[in-house]
C-alpha positions as CSV (number, residue, x, y, z in Angstrom):
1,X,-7.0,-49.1,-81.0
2,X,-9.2,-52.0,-81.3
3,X,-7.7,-55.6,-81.0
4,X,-4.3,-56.1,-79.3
5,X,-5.0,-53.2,-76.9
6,X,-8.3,-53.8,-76.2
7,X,-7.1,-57.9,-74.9
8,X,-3.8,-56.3,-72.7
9,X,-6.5,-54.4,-70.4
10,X,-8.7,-57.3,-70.4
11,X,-6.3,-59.2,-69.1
12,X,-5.0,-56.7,-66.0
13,X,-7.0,-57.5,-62.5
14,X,-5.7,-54.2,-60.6
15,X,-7.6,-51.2,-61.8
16,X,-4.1,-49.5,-60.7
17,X,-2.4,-51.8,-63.6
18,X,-5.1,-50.7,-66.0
19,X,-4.7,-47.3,-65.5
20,X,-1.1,-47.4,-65.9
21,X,-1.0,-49.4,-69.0
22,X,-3.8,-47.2,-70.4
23,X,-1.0,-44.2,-69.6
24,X,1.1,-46.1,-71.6
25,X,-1.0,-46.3,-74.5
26,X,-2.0,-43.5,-74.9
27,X,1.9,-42.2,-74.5
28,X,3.3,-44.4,-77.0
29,X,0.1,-44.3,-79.4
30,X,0.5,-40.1,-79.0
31,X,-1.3,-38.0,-82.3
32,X,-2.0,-41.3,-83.8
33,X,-4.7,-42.1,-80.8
34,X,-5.7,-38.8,-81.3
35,X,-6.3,-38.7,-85.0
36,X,-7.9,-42.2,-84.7
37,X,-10.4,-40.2,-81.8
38,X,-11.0,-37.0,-84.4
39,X,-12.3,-39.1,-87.3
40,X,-14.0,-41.7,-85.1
41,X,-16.2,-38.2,-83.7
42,X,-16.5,-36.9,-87.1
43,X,-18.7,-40.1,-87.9
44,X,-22.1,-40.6,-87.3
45,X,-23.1,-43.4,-84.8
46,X,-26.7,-44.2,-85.1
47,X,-26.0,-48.0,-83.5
48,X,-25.3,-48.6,-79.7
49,X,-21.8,-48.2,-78.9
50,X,-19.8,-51.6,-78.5
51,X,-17.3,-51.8,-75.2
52,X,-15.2,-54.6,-74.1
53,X,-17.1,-53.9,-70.9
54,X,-19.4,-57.0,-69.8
55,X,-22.7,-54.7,-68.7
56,X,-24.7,-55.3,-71.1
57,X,-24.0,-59.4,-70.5
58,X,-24.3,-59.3,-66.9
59,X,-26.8,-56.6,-66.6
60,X,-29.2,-56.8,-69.5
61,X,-32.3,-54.6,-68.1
62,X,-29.6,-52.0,-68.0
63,X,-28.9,-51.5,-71.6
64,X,-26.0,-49.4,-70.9
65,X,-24.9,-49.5,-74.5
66,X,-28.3,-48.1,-75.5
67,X,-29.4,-44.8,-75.9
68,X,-29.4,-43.0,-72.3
69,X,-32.5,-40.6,-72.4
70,X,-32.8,-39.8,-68.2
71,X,-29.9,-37.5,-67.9
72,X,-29.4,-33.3,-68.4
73,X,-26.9,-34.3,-71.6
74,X,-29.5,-36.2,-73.5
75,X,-32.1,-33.8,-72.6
76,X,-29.7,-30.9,-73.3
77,X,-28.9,-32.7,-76.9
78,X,-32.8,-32.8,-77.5
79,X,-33.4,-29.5,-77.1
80,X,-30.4,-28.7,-79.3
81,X,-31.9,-31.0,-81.9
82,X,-35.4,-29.0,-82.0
83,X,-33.3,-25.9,-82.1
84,X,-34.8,-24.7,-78.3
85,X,-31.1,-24.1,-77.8
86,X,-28.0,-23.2,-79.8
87,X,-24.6,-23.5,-78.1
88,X,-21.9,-20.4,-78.7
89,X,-18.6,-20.4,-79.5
90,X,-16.7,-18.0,-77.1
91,X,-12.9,-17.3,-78.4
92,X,-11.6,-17.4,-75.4
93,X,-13.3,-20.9,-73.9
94,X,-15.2,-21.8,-77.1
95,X,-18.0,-23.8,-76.1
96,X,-17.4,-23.8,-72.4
97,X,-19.6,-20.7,-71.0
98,X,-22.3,-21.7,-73.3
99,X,-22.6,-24.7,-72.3
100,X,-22.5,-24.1,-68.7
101,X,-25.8,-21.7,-69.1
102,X,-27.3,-24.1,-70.4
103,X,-26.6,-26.6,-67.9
104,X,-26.9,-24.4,-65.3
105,X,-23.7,-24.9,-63.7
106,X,-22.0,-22.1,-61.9
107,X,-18.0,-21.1,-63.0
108,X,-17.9,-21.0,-59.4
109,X,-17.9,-24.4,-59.2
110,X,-14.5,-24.8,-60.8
111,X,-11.7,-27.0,-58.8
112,X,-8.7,-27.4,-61.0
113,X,-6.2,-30.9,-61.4
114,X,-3.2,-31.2,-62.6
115,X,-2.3,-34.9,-62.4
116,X,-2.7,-37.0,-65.7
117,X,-5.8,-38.3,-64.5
118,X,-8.1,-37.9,-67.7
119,X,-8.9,-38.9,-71.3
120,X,-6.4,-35.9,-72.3
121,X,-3.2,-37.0,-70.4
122,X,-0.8,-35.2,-73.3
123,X,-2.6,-31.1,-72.6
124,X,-2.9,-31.6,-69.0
125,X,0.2,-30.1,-66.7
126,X,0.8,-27.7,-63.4
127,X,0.8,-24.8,-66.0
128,X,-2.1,-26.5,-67.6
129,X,-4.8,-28.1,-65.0
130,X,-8.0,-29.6,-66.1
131,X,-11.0,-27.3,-65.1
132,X,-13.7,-29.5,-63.7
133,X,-17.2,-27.7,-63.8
134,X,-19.9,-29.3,-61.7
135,X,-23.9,-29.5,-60.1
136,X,-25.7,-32.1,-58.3
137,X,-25.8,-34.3,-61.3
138,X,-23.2,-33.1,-64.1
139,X,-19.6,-32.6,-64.5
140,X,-17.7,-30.8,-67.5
141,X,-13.8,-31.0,-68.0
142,X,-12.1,-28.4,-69.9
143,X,-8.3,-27.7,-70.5
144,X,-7.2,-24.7,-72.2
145,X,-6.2,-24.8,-75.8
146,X,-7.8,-28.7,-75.7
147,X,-10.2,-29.3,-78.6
148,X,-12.1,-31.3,-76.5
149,X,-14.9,-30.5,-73.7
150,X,-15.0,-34.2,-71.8
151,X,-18.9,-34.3,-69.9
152,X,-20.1,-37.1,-67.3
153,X,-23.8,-37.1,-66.2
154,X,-25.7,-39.2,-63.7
155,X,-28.2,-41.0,-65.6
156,X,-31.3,-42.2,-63.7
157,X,-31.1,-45.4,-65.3
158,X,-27.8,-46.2,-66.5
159,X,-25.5,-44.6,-63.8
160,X,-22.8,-42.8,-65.3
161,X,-22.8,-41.5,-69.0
162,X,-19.6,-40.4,-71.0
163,X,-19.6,-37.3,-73.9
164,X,-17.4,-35.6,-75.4
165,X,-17.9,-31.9,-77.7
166,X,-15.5,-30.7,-80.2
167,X,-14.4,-27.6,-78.7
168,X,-14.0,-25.7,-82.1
169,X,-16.2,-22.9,-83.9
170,X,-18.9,-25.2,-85.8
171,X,-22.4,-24.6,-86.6
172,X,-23.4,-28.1,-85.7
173,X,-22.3,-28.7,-82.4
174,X,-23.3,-32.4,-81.1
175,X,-22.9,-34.4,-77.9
176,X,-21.2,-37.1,-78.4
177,X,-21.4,-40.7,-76.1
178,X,-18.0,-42.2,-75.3
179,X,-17.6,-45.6,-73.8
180,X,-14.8,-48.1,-74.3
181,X,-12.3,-44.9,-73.9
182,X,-13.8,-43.9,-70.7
183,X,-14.9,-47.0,-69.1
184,X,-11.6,-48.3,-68.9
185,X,-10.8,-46.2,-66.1
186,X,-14.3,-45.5,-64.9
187,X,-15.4,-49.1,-64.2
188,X,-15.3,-51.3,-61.1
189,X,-13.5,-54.7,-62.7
190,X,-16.3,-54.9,-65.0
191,X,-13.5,-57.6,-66.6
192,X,-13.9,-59.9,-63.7
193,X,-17.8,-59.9,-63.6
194,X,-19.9,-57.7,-61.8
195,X,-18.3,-54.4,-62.5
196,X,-20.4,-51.4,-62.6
197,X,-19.6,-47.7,-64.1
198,X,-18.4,-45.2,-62.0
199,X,-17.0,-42.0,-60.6
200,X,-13.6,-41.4,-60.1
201,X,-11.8,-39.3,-57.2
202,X,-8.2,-39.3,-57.0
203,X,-5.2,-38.2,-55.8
204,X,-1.5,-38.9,-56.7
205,X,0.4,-38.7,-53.2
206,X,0.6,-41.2,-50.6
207,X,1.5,-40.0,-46.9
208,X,3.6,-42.1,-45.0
209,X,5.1,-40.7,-41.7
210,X,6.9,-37.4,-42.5
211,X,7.5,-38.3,-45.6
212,X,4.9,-37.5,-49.4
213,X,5.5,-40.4,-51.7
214,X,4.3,-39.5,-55.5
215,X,2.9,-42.2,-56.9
216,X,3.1,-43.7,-60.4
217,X,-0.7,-44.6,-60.7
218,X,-3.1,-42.2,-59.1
219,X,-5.2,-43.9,-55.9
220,X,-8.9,-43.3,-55.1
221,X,-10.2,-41.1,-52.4
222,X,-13.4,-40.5,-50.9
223,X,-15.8,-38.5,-48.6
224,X,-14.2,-41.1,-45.8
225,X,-10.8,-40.1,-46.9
226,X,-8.9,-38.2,-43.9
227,X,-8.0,-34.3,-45.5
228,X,-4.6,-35.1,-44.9
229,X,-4.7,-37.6,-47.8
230,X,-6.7,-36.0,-50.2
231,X,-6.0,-33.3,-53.2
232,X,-2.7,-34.9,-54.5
233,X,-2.1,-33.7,-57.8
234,X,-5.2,-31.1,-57.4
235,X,-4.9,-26.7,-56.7
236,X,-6.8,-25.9,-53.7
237,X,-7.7,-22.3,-53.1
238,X,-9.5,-20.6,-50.3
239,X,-8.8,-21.1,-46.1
240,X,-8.2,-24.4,-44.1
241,X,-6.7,-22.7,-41.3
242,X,-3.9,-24.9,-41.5
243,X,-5.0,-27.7,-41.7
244,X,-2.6,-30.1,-43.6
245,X,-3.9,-31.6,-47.2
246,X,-1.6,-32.9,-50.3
247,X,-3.1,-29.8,-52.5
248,X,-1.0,-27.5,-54.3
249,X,1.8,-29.6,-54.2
250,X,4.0,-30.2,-57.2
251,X,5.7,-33.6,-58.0
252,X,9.5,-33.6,-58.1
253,X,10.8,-34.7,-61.4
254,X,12.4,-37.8,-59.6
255,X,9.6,-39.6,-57.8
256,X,11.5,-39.5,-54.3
257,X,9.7,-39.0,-51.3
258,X,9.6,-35.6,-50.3
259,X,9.5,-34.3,-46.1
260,X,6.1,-33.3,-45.6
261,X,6.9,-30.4,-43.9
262,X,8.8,-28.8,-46.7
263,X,6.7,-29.9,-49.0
264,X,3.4,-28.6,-47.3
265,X,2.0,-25.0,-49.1
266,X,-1.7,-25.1,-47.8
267,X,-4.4,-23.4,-49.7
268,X,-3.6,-20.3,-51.4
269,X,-5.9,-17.3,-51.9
270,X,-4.9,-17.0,-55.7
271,X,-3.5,-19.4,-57.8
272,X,-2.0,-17.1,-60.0
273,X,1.3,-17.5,-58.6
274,X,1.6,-21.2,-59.7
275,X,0.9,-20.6,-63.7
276,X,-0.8,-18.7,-66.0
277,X,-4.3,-18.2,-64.6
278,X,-5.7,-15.8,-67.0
279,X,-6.8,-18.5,-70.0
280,X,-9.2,-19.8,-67.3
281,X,-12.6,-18.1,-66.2
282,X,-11.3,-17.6,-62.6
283,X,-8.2,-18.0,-60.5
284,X,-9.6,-20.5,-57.9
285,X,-9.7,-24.2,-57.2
286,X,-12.5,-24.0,-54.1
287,X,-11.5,-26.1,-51.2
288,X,-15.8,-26.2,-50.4
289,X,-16.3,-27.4,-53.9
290,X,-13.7,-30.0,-53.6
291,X,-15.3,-31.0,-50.2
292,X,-18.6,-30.7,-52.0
293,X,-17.4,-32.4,-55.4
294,X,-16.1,-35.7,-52.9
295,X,-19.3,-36.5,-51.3
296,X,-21.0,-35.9,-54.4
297,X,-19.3,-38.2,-56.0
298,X,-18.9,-40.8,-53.2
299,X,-23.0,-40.7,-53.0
300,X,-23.1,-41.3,-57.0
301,X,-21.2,-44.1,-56.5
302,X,-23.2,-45.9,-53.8
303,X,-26.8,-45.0,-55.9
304,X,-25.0,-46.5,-58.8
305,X,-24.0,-49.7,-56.9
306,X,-27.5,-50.3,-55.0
307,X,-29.3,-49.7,-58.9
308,X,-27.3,-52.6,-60.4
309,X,-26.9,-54.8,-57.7
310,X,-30.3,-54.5,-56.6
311,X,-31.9,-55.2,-60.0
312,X,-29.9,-57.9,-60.8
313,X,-31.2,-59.8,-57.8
314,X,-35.0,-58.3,-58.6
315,X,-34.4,-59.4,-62.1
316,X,-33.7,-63.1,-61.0
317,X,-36.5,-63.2,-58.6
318,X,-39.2,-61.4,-60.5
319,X,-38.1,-60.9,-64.1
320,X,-41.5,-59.8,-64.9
321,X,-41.7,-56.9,-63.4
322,X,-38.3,-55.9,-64.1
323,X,-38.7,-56.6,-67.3
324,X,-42.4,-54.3,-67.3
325,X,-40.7,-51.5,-65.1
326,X,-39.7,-47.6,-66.7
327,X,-36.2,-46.3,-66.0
328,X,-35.1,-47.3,-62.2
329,X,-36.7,-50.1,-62.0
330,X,-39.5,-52.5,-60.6
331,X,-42.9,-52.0,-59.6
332,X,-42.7,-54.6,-56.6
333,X,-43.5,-53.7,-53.1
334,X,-40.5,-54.1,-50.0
335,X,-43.2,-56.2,-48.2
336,X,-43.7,-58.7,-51.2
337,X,-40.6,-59.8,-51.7
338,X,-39.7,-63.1,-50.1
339,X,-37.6,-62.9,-46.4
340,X,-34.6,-64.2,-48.3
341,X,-34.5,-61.6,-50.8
342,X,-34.9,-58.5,-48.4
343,X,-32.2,-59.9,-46.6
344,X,-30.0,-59.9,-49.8
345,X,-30.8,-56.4,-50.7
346,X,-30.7,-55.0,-47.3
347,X,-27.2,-56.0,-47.7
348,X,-26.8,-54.4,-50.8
349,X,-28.4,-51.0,-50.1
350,X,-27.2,-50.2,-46.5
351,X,-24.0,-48.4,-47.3
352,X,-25.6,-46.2,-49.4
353,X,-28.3,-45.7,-46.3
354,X,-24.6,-45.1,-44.0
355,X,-23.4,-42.7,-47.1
356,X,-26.4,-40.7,-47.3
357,X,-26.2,-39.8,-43.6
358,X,-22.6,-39.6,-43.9
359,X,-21.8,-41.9,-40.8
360,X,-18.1,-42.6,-42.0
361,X,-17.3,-39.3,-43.6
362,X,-14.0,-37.9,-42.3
363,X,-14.8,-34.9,-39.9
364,X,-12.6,-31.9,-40.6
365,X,-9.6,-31.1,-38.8
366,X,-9.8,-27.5,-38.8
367,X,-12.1,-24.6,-39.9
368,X,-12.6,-23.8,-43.3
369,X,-14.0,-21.4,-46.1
370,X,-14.1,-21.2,-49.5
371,X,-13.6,-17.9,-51.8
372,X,-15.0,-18.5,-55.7
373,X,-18.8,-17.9,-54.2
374,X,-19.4,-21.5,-54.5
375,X,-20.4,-21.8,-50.8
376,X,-23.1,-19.1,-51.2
377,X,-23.9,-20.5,-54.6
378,X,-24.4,-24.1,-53.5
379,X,-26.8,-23.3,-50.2
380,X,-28.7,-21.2,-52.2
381,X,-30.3,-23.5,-54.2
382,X,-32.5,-25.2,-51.1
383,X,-34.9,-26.6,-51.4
384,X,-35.6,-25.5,-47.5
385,X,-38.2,-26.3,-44.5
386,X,-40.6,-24.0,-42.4
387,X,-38.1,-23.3,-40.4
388,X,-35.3,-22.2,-43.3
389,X,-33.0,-25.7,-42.9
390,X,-31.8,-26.6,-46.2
391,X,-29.7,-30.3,-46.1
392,X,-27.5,-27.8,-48.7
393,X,-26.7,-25.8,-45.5
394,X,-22.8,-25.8,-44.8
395,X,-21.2,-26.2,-41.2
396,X,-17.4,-26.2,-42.7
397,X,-16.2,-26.4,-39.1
398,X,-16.1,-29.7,-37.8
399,X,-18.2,-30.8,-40.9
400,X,-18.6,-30.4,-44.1
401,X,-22.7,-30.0,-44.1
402,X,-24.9,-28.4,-41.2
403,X,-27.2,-31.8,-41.3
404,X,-26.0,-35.4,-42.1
405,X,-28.2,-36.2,-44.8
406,X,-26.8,-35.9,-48.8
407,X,-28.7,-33.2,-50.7
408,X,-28.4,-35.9,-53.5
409,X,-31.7,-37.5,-52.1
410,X,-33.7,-34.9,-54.3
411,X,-31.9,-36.2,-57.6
412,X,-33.6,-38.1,-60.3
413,X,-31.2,-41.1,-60.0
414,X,-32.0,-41.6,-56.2
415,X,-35.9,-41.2,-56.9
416,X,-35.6,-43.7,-59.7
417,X,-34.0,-46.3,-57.4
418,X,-36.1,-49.4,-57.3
419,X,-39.3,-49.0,-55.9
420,X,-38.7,-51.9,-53.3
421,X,-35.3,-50.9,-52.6
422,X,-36.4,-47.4,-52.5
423,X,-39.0,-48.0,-49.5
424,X,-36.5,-49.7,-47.4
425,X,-34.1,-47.3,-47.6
426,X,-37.1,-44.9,-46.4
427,X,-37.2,-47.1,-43.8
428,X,-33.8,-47.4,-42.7
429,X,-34.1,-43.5,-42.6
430,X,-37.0,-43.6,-40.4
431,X,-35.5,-46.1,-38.4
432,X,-32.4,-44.6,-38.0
433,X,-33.9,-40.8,-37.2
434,X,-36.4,-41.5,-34.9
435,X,-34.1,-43.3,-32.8
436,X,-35.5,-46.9,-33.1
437,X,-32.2,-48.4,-34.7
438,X,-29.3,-48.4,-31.9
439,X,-26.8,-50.0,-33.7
440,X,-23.5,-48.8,-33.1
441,X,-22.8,-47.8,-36.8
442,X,-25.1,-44.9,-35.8
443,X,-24.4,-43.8,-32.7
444,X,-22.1,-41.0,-34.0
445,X,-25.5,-38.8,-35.1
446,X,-26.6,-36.9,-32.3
447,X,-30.1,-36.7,-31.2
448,X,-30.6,-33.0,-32.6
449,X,-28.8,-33.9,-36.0
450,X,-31.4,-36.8,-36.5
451,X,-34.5,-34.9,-35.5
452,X,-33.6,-32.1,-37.6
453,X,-33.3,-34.4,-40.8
454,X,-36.4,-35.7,-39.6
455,X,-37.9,-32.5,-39.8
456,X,-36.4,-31.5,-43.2
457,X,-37.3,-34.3,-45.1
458,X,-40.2,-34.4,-44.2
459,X,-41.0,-30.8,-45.4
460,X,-39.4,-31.0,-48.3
461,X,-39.1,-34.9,-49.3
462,X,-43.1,-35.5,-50.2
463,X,-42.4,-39.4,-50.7
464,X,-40.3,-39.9,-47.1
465,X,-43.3,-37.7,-45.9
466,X,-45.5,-40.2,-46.8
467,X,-43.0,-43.1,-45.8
468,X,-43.0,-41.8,-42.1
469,X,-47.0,-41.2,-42.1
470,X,-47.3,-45.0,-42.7
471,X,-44.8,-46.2,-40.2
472,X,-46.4,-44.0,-37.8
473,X,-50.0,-44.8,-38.6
């Protein structure tokens, strides 16, 4: 697929026009693509994969077509290699249960899409969604019948990572990396410089009025993303007390807009009534791990862009210690860095600080509850404080979380942020919590919201402990 293909995306500016003309390819290229895919996995690639993507020109200390070491796939593949693990061929998943175990990723977790939003566009239909498997760092697609598992991990250094499995009964089962296939959807105009990797949230439908207009090309949502927008192409189980959402809705055969009324079916209990549910481990599509699954990824992407940004500018301003620096990046101090240069970054970094404490996430119109177990499943996991507060704690009526700060501050990839970028960011948090910073853009967190963070982090967050100790010393 090399050559001619390869130049037409290079040459579309709307990620909306990529996407569709990658549809197109990959319709009119059918088995052929697919053949081409199966021999290129059967073959060994000891070398770094080569993209058409520009990362490795315009982010060097990157080296995102190296090998990615600081993420639970390479890990995972590691301990395959020694033999520590052996993954199990199921016959009714294959490789799918197994490799859940050993990810530790629950089946509760399972949200199912139906839209052709994927690597996999000819197996995926309403009576054949894409299961999507996911924990704080991971996420594993599986179709039924597919003999393909696709895999995205947050790596530490590199942002997102794409592998692939060949879902079929083998005694040598290996994690493949995928790029050039996956990056030309999960990439930020990489084409026009500057482009990062990253996560993808969609949904098919556009609201207008009274009317649901299907869409050609899938558009991207987020944890900002007003429910009554989101889920378009997506099966959405559990209760939302009727609150009004795009899920569960199926496209017309003639993309005409449809009244939104009529077209409106809500979360169901069971989806079992739309297909055949029994191929798949359970009949659910969570509505909390959807609401979950969106900030999650909406987080990922602003840790992604603050890594890449951020040590681009570090890299032109101290090359040294970029260049000295383990995986996240440099060793120099917030409070060494020239005035100039913390003014660029604090531009860089603060909507990941406004993401973190969820400042423009979309309140919830109405009540809701999940029923796969995910809910119980996700707060579990804490970590919590004295007092039993865990930032994992749901709300799910007004809000999505009990406390407006993202869990995702405990992951590897935030930790292994910049060191500079990662003290200002303390900072900001401090700032923000203790009531010092009165912009506007935070007025919205209440007084007992931002001591209770406060409180949390600092109990279970030993770095932000320290952080606050020295602003208050």
């Amino acid at each position: 697929m090399r050559g001619s293909a390869e130049i037409a995306m290079t040459s579309i500016r709307s990620r909306s026009q990529r996407k569709w003309l990658l549809a197109l390819l990959l319709s009119c290229l059918g088995m052929a693509a697919k053949g081409a895919t199966d021999a290129a996995q059967d073959t060994p690639s000891p070398l770094p994969a080569q993209t058409v993507q520009v990362y490795d020109t315009d982010y060097p200390f990157i080296n995102y077509s190296g090998q990615p070491i600081h993420n639970e796939i390479a890990r995972l593949q590691q301990r395959m290699d020694r033999d520590d693990v052996r993954l199990h061929y199921g016959t009714s998943h294959g490789y799918l249960e197994s490799l859940l175990g050993a990810l530790n990723i629950s089946r509760s977790s399972q949200v199912l899409v139906f839209s052709k939003t994927s690597l996999q566009t000819d197996v995926i239909s309403p009576q054949t969604p894409r299961a999507i498997y996911f924990n704080d760092d991971t996420y594993i697609g599986w179709i039924p019948n597919s003999g393909l598992l696709e895999i995205v991990t947050m790596d530490a250094d590199r942002g997102p990572v794409f592998y692939t499995l060949a879902n079929a009964d083998s005694s040598a089962a290996h994690l493949q990396r995928e790029t050039l296939r996956c990056l030309t959807c999960h990439d930020s105009f990489s084409e026009m410089g500057g482009g990062v990797p990253y996560f993808l949230f969609e949904s098919t439908y556009n609201v207008e009025g009274t009317q649901i207009l299907p869409d050609v090309v899938a558009r991207e949502t987020f944890d900002s993303t007003p429910i009554a927008e989101r889920w378009g192409g997506w099966y959405v189980t559990g209760e939302d007390s009727g609150a009004f959402h795009l899920g569960n809705i199926l496209a017309p055969l003639v993309r005409a807009p449809m009244n939104r009324q009529h077209a409106y079916r809500g979360s169901l209990h069971s989806l079992s009534g739309m297909f055949d549910t029994s191929p798949y481990p359970t009949d659910k599509s969570d509505i909390v791990a959807l609401l979950v699954l969106e900030h999650q990824v909406s987080v990922h992407n602003y840790i992604i862009h603050a890594n890449y940004k951020s040590r681009a500018l570090l890299a032109k301003e101290r090359p040294d210690a970029v260049a000295a620096a383990g995986a996240g990046g440099t060793a120099v101090h917030w409070q060494d860095l020239p005035a100039q240069v913390q003014l660029r970054l604090s531009g860089m970094v603060e909507p990941l600080v406004r993401g973190m404490l969820m400042v423009d996430t979309a309140p919830l119109p109405r009540p809701v509850a999940g029923n796969s177990g995910f809910s119980a499943q996700f707060s579990a996991r804490g970590p919590r404080d004295p007092k039993g507060r865990s930032l994992r704690d749901l709300d799910l009526k007004t809000r999505v979380f009990r406390y407006p700060m993202s869990f995702l501050i405990y992951t590897e990839s935030f930790d292994n942020l910049p060191l500079s970028v990662k003290e200002h960011v303390y900072q900001r948090f401090v700032d923000i919590l203790t009531g010092r910073d009165r912009t506007v853009a935070y007025r919205s967190l209440a007084p007992a919201d931002r001591q209770s963070v406060l409180e949390i982090l600092q109990a279970t967050k030993a770095d932000f402990a320290q952080a606050l100790h020295e602003d208050r010393s």
